[in-house]
Backbone as CSV, one residue per row, in Angstrom:
resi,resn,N_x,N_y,N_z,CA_x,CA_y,CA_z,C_x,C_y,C_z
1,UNK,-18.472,6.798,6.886,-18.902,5.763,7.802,-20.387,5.531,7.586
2,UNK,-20.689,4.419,7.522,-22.238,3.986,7.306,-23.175,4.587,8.684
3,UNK,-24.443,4.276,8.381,-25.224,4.839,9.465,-25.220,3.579,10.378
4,UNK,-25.343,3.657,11.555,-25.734,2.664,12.882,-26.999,1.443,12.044
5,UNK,-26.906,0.361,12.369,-27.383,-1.135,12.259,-29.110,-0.564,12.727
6,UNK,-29.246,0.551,13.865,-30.530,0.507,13.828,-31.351,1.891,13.110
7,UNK,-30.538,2.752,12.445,-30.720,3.600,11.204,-31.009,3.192,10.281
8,UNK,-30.113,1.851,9.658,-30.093,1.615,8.064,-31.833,0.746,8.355
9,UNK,-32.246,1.042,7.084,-33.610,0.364,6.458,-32.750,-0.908,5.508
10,UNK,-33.583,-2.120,6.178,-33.256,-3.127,5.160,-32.750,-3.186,3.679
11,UNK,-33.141,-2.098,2.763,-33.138,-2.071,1.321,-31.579,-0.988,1.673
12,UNK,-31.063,-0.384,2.604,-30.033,0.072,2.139,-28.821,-0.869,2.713
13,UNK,-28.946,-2.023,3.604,-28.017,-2.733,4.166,-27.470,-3.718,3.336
14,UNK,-27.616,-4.106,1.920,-27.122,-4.641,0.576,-26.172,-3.356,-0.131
15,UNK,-26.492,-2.383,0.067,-26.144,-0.813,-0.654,-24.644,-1.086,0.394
16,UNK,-24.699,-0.894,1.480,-23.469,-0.737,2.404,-22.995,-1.604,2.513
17,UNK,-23.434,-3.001,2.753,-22.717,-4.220,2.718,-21.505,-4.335,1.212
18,UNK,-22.114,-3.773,-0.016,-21.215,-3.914,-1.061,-20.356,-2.578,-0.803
19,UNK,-20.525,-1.414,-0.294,-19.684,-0.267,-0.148,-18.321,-0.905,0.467
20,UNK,-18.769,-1.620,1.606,-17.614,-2.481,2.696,-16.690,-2.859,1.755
21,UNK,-17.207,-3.771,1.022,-16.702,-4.991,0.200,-15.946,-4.399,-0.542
22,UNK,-16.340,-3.159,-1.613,-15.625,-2.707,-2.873,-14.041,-2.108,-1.717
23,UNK,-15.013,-1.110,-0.658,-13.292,-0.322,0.060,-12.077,-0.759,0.091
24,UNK,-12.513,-2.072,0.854,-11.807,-3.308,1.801,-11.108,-3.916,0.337
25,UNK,-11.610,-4.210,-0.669,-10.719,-4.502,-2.241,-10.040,-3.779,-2.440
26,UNK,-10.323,-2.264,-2.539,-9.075,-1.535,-3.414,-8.291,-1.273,-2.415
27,UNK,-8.694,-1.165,-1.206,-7.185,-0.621,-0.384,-6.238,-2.477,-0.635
28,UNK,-6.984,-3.251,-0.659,-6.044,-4.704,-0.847,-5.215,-4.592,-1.941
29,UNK,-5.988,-3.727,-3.098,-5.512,-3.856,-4.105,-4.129,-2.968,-4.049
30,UNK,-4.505,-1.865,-3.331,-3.606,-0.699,-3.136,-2.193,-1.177,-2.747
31,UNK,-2.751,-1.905,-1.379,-1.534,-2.651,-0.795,-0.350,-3.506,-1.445
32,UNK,-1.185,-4.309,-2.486,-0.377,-5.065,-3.161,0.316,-4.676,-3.811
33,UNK,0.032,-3.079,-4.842,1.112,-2.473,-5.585,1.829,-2.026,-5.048
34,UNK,1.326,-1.534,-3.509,2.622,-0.497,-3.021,3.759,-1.688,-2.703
35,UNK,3.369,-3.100,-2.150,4.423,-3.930,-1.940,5.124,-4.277,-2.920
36,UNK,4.766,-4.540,-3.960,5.229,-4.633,-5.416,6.244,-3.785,-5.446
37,UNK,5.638,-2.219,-5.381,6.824,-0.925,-5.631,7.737,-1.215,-4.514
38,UNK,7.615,-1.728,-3.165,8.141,-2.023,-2.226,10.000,-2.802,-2.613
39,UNK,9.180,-4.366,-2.686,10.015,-5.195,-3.230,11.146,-4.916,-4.525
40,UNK,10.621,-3.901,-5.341,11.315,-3.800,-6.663,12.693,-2.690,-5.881
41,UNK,12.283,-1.557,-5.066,13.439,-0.616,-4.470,14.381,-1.560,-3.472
42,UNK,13.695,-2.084,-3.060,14.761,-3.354,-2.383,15.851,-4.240,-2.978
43,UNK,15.234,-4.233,-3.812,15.992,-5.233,-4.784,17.343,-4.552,-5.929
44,UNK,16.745,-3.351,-5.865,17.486,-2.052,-6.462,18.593,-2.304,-5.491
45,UNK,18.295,-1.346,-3.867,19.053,-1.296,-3.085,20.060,-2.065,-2.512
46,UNK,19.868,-3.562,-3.261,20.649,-4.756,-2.498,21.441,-4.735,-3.747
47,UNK,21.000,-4.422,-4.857,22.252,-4.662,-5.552,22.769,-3.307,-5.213
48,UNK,22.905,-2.318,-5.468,23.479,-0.898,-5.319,24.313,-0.703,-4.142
49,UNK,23.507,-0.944,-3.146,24.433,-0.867,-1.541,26.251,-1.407,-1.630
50,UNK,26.125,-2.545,-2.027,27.881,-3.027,-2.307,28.850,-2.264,-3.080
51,UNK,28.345,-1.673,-3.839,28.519,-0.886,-4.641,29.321,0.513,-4.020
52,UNK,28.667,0.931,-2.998,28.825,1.994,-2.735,29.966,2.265,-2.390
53,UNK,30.573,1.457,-1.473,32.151,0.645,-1.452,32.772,0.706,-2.368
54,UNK,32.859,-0.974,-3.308,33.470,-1.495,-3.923,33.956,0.122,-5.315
55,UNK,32.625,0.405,-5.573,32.575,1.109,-6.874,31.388,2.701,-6.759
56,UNK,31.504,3.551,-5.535,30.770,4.236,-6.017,30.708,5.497,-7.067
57,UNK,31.581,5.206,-7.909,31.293,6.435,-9.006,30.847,5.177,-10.018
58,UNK,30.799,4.563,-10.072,29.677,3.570,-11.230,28.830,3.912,-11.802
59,UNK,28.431,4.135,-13.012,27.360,4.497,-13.337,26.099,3.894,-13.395
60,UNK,24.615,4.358,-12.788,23.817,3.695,-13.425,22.355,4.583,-13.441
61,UNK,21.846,4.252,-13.914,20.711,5.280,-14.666,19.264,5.153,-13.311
62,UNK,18.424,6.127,-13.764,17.409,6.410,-12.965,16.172,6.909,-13.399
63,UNK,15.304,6.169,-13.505,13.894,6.790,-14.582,12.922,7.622,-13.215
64,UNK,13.240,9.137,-13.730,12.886,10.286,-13.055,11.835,10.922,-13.704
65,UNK,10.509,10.822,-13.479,9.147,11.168,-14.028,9.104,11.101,-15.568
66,UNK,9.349,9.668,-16.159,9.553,9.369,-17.444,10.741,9.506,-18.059
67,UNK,11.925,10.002,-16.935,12.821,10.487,-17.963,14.303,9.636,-17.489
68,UNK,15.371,9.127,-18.093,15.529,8.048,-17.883,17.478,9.093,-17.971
69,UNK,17.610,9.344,-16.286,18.980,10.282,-15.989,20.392,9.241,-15.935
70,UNK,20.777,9.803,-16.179,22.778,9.199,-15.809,23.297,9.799,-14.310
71,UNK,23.273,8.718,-13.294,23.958,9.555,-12.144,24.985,7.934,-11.564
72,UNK,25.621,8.567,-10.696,26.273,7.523,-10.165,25.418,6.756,-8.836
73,UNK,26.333,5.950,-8.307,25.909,5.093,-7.810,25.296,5.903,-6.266
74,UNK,26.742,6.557,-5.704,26.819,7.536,-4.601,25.481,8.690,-4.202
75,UNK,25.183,8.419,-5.686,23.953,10.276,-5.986,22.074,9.203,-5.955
76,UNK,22.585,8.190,-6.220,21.188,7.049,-6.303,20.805,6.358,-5.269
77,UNK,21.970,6.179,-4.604,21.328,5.014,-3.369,20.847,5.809,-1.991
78,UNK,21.113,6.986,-1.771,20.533,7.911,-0.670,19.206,8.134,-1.327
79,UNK,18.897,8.577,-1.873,17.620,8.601,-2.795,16.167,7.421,-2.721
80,UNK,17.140,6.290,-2.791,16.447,5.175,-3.124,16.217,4.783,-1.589
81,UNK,16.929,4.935,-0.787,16.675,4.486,0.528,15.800,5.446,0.982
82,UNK,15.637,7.008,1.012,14.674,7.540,1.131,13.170,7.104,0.757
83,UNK,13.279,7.052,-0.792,12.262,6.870,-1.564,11.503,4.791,-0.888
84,UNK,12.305,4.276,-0.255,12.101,2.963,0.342,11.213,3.406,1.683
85,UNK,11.901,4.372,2.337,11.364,4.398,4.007,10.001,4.887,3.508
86,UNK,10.018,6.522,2.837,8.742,6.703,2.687,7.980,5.508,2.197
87,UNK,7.996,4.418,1.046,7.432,3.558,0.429,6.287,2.896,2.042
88,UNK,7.541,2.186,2.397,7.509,1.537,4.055,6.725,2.227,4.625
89,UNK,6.406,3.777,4.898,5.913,4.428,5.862,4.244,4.359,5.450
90,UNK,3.793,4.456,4.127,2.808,4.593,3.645,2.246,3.094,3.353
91,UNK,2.825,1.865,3.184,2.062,0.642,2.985,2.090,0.400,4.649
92,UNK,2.719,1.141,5.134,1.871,0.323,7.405,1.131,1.107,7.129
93,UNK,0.681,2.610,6.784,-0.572,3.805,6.935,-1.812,2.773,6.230
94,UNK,-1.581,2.154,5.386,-2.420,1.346,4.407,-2.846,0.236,5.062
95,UNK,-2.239,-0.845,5.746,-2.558,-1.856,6.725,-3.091,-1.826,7.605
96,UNK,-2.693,-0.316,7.849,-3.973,0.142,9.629,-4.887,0.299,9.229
97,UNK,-5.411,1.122,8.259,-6.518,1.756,7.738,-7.574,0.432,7.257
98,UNK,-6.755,-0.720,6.069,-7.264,-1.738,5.923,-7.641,-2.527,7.616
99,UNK,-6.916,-2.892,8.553,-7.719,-3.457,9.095,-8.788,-3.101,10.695
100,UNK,-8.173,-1.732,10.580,-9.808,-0.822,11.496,-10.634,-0.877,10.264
101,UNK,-10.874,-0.779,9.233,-11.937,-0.845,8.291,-12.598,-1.894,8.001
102,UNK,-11.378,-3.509,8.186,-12.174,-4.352,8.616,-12.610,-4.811,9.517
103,UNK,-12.224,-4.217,10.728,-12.762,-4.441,12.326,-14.286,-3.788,12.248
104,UNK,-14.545,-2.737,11.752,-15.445,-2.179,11.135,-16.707,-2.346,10.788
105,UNK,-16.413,-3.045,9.496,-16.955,-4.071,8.593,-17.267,-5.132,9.704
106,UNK,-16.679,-5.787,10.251,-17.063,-6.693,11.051,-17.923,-6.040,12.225
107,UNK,-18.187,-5.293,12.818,-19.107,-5.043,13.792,-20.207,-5.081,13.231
108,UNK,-20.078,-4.049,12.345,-21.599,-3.600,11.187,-21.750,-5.240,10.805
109,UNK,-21.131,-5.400,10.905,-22.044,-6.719,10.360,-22.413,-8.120,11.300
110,UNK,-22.100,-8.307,12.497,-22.901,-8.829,13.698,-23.844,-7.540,13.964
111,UNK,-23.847,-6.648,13.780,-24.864,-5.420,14.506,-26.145,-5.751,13.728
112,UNK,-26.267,-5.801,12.270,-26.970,-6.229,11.206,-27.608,-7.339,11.556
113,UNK,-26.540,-8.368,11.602,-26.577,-10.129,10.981,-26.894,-10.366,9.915
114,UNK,-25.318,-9.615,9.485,-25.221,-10.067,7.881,-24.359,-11.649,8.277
115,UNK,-24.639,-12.784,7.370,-23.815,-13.779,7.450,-22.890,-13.635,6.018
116,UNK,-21.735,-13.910,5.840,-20.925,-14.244,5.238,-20.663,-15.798,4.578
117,UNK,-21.232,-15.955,3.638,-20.872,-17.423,2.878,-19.703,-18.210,3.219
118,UNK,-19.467,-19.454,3.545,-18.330,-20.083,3.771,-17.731,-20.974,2.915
């Protein structure tokens, strides 16, 4: 956490103003892959789920820390729905964090009067 608006010395409130900026990027950035990884297990799961029914000894494969297994359908989709919730559980941990950090960012910066370009 930066120091209080009446701590910082002018020459370090450019120093923290870009600290804000870079955080507030990579957790965006963060966010976007985890939704990415998000969307792709979903998309897994929607085809697989019918499956489970119609055909679950089906085969279909699973790339397990580089390594690319033979299991059925039955042995994959508990897995994948796991591996979804956690996904889910950790991109909301990521959204909170992103926006108390920019609630944040925004105080420190009426506390300052930093203006923001429009």
């Amino acid at each position: 956490m930066p120091p209080k608006a009446s701590q910082a010395s002018p020459q370090d409130v450019p120093v923290i103003f870009q600290r804000y900026r870079t955080e507030l990027q990579n957790l965006a950035q963060k966010i976007g892959e985890i939704e990415s990884e998000m969307e792709e297990h979903a998309l897994v799961l929607s085809t697989l789920r019918p499956l489970t029914s119609s055909d679950p000894n089906r085969t279909c494969y699973r790339l397990i820390g580089g390594t690319l297994v033979k299991r059925s359908v039955v042995d994959v989709v508990p897995s994948l729905e796991t591996n979804f919730s956690g996904i889910k559980e950790v991109l909301d941990g990521l959204v909170k964090s992103y926006k108390s950090r920019e609630v944040e960012f925004e105080e420190w910066r009426k506390e300052v009067g930093v203006q923001m370009p429009r």
